[in-house]
PDB file of N, CA, C and O in Angstrom:
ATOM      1  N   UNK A   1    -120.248 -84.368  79.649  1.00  0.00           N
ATOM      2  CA  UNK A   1    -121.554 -84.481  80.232  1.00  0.00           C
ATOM      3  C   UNK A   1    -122.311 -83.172  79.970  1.00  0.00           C
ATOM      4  O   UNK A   1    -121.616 -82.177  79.766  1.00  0.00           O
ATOM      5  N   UNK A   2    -123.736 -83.036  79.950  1.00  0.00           N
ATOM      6  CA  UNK A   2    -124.896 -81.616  79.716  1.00  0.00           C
ATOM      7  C   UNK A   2    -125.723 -81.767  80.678  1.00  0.00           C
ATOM      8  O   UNK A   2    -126.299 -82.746  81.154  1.00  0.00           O
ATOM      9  N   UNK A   3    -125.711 -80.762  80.885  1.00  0.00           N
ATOM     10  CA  UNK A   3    -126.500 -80.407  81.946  1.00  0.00           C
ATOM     11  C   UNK A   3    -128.215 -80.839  81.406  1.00  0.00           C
ATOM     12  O   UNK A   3    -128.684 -80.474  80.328  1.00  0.00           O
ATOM     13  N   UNK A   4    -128.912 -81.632  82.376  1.00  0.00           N
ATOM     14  CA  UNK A   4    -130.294 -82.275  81.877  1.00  0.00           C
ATOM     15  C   UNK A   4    -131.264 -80.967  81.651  1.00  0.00           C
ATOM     16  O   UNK A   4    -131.937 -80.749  80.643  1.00  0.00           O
ATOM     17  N   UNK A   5    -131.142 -79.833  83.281  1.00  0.00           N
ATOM     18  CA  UNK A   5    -132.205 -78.756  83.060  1.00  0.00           C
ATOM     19  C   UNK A   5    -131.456 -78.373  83.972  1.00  0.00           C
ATOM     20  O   UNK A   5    -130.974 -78.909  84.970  1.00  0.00           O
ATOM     21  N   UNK A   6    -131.395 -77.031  83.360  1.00  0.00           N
ATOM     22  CA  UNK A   6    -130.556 -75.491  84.494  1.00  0.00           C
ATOM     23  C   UNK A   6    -131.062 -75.093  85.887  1.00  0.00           C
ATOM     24  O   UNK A   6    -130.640 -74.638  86.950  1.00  0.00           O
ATOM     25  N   UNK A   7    -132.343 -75.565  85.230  1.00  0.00           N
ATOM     26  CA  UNK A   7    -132.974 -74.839  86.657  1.00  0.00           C
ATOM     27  C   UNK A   7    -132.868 -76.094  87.363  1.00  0.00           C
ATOM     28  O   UNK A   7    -133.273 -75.771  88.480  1.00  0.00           O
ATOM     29  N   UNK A   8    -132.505 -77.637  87.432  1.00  0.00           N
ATOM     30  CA  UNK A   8    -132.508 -78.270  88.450  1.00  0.00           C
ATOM     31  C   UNK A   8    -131.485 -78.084  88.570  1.00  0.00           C
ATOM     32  O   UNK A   8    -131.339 -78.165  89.790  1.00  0.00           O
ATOM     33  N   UNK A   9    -130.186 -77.783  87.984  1.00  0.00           N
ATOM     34  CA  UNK A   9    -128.995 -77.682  89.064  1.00  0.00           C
ATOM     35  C   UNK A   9    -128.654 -76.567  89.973  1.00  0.00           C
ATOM     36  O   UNK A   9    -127.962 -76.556  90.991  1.00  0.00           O
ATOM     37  N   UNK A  10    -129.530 -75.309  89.152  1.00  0.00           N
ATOM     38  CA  UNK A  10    -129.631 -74.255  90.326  1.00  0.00           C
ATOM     39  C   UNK A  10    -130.555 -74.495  91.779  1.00  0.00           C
ATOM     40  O   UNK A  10    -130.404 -73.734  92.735  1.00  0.00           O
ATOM     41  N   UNK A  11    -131.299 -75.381  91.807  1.00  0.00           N
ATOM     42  CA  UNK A  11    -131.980 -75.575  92.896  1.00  0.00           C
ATOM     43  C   UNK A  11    -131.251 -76.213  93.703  1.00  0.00           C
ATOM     44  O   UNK A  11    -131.123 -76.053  94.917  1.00  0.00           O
ATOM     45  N   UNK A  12    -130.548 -77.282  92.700  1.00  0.00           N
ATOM     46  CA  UNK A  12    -130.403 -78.340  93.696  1.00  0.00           C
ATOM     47  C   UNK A  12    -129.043 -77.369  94.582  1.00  0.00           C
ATOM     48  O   UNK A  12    -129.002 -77.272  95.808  1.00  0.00           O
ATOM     49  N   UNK A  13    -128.258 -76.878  93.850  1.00  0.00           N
ATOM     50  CA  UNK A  13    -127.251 -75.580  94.584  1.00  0.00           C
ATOM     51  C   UNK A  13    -128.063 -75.352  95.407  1.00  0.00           C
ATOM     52  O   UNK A  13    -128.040 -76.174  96.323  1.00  0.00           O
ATOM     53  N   UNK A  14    -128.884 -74.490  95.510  1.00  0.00           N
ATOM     54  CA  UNK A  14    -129.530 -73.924  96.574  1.00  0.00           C
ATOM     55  C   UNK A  14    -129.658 -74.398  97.804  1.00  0.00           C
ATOM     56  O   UNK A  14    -128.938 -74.083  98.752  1.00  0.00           O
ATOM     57  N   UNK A  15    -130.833 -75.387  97.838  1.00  0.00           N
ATOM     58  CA  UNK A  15    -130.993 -76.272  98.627  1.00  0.00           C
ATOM     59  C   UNK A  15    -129.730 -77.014  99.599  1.00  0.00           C
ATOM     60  O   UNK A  15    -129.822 -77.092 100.824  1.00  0.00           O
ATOM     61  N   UNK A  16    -128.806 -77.420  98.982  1.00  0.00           N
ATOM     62  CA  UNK A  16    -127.682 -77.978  99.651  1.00  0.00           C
ATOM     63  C   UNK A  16    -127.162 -76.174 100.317  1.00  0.00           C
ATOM     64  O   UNK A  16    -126.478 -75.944 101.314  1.00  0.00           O
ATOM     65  N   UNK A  17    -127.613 -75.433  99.608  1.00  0.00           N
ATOM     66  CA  UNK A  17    -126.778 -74.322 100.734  1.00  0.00           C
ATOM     67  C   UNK A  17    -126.076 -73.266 100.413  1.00  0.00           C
ATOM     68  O   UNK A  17    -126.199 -72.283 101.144  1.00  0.00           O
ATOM     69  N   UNK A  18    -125.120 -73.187  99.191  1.00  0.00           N
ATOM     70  CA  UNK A  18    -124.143 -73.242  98.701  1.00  0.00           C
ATOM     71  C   UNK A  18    -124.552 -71.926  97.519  1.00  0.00           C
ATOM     72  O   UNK A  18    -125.455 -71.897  96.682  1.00  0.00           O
ATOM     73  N   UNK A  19    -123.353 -70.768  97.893  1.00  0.00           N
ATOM     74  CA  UNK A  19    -123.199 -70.062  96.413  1.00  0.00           C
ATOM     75  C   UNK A  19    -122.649 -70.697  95.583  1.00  0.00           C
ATOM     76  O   UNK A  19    -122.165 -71.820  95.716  1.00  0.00           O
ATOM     77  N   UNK A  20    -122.679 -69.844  94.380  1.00  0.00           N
ATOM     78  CA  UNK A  20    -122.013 -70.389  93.065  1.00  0.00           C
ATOM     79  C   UNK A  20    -120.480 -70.355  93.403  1.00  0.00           C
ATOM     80  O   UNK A  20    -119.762 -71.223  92.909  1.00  0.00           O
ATOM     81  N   UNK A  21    -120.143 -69.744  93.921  1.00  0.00           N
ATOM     82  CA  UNK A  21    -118.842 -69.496  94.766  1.00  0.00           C
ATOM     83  C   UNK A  21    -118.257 -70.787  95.548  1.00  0.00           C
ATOM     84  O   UNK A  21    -117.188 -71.393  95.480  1.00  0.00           O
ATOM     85  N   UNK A  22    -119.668 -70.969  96.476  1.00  0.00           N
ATOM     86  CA  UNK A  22    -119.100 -71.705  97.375  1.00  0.00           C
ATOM     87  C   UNK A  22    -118.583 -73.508  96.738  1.00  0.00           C
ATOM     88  O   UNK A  22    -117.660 -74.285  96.980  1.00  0.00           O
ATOM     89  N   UNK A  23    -120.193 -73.497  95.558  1.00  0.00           N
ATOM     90  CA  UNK A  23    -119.538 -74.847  94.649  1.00  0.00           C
ATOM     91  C   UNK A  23    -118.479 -74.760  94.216  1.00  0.00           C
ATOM     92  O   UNK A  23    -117.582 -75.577  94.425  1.00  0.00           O
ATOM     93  N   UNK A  24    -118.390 -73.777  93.549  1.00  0.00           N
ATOM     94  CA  UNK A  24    -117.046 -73.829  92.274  1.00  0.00           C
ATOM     95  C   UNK A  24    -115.758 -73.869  93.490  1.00  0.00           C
ATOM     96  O   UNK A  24    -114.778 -74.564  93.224  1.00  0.00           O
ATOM     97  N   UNK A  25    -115.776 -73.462  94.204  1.00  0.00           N
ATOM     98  CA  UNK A  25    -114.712 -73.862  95.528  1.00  0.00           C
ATOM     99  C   UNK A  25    -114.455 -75.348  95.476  1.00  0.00           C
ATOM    100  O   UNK A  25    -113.479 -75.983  95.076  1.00  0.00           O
ATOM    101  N   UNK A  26    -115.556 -75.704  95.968  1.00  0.00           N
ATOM    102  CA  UNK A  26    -115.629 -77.235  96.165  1.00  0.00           C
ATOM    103  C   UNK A  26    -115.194 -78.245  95.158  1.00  0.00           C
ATOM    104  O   UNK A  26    -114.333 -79.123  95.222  1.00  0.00           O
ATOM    105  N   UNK A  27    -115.909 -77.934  94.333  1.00  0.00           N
ATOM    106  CA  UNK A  27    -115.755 -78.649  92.906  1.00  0.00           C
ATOM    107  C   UNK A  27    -114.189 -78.221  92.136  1.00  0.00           C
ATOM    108  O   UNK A  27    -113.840 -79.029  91.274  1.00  0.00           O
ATOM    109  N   UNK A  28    -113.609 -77.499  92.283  1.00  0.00           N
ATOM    110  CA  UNK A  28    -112.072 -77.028  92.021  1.00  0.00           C
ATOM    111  C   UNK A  28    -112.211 -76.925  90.705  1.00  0.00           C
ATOM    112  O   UNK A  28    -111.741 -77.604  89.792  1.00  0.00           O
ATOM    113  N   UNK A  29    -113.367 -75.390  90.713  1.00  0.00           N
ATOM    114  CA  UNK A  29    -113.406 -74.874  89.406  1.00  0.00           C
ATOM    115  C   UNK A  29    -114.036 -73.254  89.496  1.00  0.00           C
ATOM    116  O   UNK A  29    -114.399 -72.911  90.622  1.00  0.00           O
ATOM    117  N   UNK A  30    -114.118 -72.704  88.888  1.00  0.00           N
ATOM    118  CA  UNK A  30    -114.136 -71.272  88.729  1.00  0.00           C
ATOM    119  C   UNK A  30    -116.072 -70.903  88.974  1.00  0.00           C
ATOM    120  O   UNK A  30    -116.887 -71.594  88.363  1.00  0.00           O
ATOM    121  N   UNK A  31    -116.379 -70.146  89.602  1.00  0.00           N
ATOM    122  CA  UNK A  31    -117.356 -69.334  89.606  1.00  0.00           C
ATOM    123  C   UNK A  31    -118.195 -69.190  88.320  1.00  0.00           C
ATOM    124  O   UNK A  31    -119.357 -69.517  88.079  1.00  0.00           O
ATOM    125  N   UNK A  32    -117.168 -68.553  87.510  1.00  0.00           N
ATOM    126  CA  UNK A  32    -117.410 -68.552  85.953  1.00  0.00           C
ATOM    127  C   UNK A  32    -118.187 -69.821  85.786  1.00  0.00           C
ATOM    128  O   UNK A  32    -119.399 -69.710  85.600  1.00  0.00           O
ATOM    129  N   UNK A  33    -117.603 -71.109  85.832  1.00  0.00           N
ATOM    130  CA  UNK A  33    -118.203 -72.134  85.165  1.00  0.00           C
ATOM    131  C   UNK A  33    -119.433 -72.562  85.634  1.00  0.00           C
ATOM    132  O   UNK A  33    -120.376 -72.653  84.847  1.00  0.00           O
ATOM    133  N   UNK A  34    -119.578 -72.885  87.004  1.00  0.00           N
ATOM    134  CA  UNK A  34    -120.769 -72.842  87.483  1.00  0.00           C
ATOM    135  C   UNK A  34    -121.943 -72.415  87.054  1.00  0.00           C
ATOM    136  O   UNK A  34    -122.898 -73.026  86.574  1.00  0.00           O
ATOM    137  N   UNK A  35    -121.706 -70.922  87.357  1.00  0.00           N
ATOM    138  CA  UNK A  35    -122.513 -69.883  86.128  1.00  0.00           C
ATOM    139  C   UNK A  35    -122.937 -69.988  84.604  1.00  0.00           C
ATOM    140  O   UNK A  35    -124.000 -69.726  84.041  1.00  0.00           O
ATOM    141  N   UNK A  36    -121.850 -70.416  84.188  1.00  0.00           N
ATOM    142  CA  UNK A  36    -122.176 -71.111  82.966  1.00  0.00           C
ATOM    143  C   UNK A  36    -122.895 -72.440  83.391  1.00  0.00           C
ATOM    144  O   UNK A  36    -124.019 -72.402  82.890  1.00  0.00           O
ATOM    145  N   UNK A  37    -122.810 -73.000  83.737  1.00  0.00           N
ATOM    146  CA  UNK A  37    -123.389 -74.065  83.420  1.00  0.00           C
ATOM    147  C   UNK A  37    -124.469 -74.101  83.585  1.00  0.00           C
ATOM    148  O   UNK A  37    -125.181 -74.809  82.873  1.00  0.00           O
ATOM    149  N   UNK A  38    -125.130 -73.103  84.912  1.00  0.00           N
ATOM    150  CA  UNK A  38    -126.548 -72.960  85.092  1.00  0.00           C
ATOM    151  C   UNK A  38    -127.144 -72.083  84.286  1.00  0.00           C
ATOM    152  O   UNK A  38    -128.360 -72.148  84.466  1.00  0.00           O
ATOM    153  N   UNK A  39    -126.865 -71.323  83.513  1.00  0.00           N
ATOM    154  CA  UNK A  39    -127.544 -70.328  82.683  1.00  0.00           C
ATOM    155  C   UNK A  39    -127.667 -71.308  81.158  1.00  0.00           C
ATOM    156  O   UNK A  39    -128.647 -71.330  80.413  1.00  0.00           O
ATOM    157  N   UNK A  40    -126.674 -71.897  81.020  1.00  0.00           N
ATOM    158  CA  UNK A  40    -126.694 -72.673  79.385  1.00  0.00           C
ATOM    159  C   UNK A  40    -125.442 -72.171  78.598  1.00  0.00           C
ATOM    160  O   UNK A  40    -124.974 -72.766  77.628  1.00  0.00           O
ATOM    161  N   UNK A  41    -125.034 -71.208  79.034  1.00  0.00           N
ATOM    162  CA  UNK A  41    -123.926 -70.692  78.285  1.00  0.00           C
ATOM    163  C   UNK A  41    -123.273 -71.570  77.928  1.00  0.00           C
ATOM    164  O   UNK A  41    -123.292 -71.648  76.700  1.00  0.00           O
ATOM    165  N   UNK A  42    -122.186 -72.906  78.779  1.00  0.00           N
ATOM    166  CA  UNK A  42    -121.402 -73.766  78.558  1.00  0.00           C
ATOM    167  C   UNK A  42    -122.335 -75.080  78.707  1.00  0.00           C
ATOM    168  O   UNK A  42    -122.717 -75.415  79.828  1.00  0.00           O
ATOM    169  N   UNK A  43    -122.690 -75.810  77.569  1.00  0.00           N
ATOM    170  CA  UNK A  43    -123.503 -76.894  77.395  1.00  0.00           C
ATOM    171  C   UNK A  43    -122.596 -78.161  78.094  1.00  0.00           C
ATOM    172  O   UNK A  43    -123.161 -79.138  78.585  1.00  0.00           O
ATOM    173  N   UNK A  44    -121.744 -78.074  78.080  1.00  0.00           N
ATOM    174  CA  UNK A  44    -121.098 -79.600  78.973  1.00  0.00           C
ATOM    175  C   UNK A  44    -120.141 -79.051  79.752  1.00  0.00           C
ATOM    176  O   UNK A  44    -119.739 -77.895  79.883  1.00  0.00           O
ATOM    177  N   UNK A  45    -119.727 -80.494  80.445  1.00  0.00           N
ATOM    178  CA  UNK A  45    -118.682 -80.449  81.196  1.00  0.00           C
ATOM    179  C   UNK A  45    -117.988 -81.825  81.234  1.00  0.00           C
ATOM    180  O   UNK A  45    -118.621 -82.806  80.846  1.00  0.00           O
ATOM    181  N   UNK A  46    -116.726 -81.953  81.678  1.00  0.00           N
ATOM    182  CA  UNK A  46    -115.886 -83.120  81.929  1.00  0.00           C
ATOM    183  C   UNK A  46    -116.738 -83.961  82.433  1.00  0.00           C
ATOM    184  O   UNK A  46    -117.909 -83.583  82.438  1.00  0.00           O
ATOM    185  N   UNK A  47    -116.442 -85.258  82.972  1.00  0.00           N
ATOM    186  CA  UNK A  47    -117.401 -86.157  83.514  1.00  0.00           C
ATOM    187  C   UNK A  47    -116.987 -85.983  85.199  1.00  0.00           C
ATOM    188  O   UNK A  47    -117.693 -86.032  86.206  1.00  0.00           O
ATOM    189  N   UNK A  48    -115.766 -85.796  85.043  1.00  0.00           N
ATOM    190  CA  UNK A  48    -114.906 -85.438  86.763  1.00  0.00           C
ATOM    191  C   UNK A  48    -115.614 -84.371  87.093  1.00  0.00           C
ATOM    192  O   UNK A  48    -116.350 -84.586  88.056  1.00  0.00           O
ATOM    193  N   UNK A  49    -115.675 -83.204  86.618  1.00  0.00           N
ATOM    194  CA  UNK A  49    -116.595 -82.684  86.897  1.00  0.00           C
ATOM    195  C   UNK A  49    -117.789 -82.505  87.364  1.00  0.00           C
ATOM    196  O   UNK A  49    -117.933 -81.794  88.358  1.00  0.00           O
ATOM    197  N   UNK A  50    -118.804 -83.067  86.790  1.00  0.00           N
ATOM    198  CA  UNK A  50    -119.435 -83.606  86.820  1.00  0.00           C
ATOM    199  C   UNK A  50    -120.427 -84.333  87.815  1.00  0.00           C
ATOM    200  O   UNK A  50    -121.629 -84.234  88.064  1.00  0.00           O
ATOM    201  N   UNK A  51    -119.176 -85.258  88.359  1.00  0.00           N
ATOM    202  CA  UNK A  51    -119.589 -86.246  89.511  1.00  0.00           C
ATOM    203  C   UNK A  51    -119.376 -85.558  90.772  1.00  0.00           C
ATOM    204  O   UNK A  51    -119.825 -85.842  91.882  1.00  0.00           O
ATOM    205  N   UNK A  52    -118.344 -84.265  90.291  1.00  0.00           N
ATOM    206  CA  UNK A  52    -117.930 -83.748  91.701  1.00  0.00           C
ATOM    207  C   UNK A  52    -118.721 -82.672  92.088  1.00  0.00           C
ATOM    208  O   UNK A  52    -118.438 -82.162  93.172  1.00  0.00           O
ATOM    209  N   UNK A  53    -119.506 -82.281  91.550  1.00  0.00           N
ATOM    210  CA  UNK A  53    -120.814 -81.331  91.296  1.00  0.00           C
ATOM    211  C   UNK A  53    -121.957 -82.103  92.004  1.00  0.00           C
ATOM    212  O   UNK A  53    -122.358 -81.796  93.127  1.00  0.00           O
ATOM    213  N   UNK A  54    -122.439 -83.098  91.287  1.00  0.00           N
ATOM    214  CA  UNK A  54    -123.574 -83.989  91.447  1.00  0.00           C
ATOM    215  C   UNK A  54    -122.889 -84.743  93.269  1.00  0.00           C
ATOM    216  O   UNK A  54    -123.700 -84.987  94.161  1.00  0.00           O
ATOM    217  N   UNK A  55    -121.634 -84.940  93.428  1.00  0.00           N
ATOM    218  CA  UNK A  55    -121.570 -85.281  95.209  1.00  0.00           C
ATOM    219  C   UNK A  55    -121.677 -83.951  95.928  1.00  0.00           C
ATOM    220  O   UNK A  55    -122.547 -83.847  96.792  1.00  0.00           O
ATOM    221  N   UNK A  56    -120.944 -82.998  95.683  1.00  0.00           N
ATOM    222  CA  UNK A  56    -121.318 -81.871  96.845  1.00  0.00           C
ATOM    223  C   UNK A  56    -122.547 -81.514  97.006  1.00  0.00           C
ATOM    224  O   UNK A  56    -122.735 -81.081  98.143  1.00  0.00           O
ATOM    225  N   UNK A  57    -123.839 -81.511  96.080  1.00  0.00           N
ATOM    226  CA  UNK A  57    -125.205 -81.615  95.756  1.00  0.00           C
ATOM    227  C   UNK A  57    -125.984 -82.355  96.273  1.00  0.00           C
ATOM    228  O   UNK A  57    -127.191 -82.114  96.238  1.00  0.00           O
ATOM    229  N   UNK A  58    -125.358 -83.693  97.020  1.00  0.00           N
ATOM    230  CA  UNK A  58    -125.400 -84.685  97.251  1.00  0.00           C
ATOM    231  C   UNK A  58    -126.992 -85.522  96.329  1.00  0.00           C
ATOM    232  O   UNK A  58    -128.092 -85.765  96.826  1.00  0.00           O
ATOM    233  N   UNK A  59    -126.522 -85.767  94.942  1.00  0.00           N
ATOM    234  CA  UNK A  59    -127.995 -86.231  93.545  1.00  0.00           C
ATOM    235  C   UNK A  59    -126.946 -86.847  93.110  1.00  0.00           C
ATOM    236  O   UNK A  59    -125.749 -86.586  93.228  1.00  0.00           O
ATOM    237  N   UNK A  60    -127.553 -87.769  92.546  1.00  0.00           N
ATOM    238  CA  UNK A  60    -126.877 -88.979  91.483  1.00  0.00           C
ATOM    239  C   UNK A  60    -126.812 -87.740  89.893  1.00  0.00           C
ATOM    240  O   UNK A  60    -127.612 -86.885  89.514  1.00  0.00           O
ATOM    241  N   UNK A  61    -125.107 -88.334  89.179  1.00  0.00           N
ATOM    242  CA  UNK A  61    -125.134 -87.570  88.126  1.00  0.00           C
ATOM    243  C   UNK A  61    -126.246 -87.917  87.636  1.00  0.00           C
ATOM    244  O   UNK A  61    -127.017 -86.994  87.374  1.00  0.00           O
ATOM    245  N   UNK A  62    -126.632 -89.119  87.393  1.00  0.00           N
ATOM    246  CA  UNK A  62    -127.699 -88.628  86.283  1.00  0.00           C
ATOM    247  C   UNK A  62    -129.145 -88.167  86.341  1.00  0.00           C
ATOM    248  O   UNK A  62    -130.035 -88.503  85.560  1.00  0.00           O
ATOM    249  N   UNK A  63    -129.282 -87.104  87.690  1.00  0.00           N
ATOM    250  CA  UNK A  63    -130.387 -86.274  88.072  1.00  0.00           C
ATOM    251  C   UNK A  63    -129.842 -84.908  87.625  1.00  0.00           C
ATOM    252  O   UNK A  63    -130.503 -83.870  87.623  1.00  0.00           O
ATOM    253  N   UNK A  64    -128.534 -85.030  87.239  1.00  0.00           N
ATOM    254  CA  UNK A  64    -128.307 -83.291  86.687  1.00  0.00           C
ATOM    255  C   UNK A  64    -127.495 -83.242  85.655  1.00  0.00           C
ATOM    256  O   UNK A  64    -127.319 -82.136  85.143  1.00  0.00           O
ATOM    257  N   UNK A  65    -126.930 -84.201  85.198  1.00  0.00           N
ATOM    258  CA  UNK A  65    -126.219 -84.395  84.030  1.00  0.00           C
ATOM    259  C   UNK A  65    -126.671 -85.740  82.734  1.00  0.00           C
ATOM    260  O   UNK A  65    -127.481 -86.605  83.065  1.00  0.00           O
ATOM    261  N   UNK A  66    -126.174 -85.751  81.603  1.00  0.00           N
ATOM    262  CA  UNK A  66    -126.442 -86.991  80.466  1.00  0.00           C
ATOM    263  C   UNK A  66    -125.108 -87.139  79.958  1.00  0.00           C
ATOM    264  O   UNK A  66    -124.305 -86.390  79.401  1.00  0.00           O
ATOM    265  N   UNK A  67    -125.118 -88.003  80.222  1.00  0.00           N
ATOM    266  CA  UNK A  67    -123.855 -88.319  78.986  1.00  0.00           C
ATOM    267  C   UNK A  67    -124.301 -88.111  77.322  1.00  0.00           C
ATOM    268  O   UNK A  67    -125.402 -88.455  76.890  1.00  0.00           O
ATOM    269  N   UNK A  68    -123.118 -87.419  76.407  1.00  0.00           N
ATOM    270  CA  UNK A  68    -123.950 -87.426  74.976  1.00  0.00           C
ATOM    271  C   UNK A  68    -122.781 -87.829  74.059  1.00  0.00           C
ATOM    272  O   UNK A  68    -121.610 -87.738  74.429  1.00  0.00           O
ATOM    273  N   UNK A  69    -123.224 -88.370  72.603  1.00  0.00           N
ATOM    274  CA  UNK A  69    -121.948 -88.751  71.846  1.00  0.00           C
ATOM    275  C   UNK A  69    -121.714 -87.462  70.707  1.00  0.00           C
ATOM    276  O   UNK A  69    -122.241 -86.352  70.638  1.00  0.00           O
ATOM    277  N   UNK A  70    -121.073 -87.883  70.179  1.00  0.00           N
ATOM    278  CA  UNK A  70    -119.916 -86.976  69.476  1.00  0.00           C
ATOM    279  C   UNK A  70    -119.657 -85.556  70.324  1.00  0.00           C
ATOM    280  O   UNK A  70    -119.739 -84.434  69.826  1.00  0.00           O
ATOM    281  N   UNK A  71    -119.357 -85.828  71.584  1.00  0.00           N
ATOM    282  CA  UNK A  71    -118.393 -84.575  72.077  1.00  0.00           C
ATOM    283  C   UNK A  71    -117.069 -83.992  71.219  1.00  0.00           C
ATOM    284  O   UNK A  71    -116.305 -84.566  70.442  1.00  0.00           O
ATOM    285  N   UNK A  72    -117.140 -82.301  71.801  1.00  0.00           N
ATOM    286  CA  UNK A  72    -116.138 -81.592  70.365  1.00  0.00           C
ATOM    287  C   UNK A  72    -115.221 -81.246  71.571  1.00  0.00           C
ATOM    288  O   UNK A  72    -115.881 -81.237  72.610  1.00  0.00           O
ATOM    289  N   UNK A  73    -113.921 -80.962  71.760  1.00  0.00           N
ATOM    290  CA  UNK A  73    -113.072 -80.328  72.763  1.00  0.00           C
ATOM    291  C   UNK A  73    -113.814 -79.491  73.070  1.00  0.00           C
ATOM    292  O   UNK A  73    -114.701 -79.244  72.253  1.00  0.00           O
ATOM    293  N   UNK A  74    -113.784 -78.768  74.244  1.00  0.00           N
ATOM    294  CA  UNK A  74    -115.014 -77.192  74.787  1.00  0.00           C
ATOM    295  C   UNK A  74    -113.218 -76.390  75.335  1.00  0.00           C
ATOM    296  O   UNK A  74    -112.322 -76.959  75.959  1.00  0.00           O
ATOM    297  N   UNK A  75    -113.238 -75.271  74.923  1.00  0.00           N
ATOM    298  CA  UNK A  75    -111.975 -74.324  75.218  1.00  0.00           C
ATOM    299  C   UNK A  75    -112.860 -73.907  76.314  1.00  0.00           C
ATOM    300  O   UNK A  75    -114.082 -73.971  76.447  1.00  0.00           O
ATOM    301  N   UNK A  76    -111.911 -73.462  77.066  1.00  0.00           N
ATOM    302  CA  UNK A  76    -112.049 -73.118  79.120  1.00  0.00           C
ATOM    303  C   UNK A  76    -111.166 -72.277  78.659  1.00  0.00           C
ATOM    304  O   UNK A  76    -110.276 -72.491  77.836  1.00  0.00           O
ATOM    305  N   UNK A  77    -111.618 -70.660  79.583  1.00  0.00           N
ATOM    306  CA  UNK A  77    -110.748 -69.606  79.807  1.00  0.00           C
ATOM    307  C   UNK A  77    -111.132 -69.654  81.224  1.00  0.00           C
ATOM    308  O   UNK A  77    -112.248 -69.835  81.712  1.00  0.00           O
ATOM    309  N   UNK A  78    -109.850 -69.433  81.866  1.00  0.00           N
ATOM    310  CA  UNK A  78    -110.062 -68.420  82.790  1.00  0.00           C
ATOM    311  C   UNK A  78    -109.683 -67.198  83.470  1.00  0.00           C
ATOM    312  O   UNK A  78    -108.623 -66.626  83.215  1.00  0.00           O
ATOM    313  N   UNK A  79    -110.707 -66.687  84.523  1.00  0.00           N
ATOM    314  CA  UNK A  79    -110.408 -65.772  84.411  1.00  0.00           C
ATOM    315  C   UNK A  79    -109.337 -64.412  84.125  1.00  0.00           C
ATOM    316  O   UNK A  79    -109.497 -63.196  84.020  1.00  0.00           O
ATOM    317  N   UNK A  80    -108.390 -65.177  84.077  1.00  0.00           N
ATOM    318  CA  UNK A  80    -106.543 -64.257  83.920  1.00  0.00           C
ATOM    319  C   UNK A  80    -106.457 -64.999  82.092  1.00  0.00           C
ATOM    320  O   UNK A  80    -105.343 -65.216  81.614  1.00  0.00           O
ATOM    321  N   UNK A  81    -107.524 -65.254  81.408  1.00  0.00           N
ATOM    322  CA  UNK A  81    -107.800 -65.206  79.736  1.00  0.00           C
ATOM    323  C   UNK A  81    -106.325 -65.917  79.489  1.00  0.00           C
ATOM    324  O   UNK A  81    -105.771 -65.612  78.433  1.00  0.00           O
ATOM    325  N   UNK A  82    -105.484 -67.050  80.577  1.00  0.00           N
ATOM    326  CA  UNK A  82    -105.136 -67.942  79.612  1.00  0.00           C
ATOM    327  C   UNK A  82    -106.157 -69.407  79.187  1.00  0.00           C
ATOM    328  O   UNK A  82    -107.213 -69.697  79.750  1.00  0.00           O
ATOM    329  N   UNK A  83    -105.561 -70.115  78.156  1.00  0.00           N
ATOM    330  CA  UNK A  83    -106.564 -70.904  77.961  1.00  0.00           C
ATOM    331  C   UNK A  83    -106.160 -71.983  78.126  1.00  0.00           C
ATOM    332  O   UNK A  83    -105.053 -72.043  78.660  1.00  0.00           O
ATOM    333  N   UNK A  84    -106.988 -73.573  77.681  1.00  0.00           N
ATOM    334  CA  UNK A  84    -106.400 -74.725  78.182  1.00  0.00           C
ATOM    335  C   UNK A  84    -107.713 -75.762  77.437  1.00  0.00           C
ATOM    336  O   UNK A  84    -108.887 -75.542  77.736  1.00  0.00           O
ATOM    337  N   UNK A  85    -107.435 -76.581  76.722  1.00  0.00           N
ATOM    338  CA  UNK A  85    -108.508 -77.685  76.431  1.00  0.00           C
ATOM    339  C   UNK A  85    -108.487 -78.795  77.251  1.00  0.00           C
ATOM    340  O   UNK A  85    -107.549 -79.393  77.778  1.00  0.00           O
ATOM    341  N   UNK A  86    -110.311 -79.061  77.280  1.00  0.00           N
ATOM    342  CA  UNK A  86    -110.575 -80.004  77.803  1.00  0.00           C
ATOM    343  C   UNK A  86    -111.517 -81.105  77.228  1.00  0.00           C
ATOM    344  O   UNK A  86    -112.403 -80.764  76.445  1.00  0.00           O
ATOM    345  N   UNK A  87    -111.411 -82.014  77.475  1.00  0.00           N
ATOM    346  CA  UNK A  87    -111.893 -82.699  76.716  1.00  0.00           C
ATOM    347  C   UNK A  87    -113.584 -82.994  77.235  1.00  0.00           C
ATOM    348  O   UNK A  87    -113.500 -83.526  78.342  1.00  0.00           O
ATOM    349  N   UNK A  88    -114.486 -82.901  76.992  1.00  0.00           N
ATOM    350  CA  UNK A  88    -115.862 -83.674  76.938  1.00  0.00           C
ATOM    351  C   UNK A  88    -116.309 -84.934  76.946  1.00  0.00           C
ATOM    352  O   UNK A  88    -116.489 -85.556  75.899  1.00  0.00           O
ATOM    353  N   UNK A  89    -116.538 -85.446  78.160  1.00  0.00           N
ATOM    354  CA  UNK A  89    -116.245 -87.237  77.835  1.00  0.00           C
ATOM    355  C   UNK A  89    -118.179 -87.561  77.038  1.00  0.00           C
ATOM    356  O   UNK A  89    -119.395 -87.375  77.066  1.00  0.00           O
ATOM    357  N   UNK A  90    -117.453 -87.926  76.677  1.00  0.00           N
ATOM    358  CA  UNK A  90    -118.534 -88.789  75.723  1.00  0.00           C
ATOM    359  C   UNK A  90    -119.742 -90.055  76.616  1.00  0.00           C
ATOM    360  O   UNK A  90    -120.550 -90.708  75.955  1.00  0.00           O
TER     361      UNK A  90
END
């Protein structure tokens, strides 16, 4: 999934309340990614992801995410720089 526009998922964060911290808690994912995702750095994400972002937000995914085709694997580090692929759902 890609993020539709950065700045609506940073708002919509906002609004519900929530640091980047406090999502990536929620969502059972790293600070880092969050961050990425609102700046543009990391153009997609899983679709699990995704949905679990767009419920703590409480917005339908497709007010902050698109589904797109030919997704490529996206490599995830984190922070302790081991790594792990994930796949991009299409």
């Amino acid at each position: 999934m890609r993020v539709l526009e950065n700045k609506t998922l940073v708002t919509a964060r906002k609004r519900a309340g929530y640091t980047q911290y406090d999502l990536a808690a929620l969502a059972k994912c790293t600070q880092a990614t969050i961050s990425a995702l609102e700046t543009g750095a990391m153009r997609g994400c899983s679709e699990d992801l995704a949905k679990t972002i767009a419920k703590w937000l409480d917005r339908d995914v497709e007010e902050l995410f698109e589904r797109h085709d030919g997704s490529r694997l996206q490599r995830v580090t984190n922070a302790s720089g081991s790594t792990r692929r994930e796949a991009a759902v299409a």
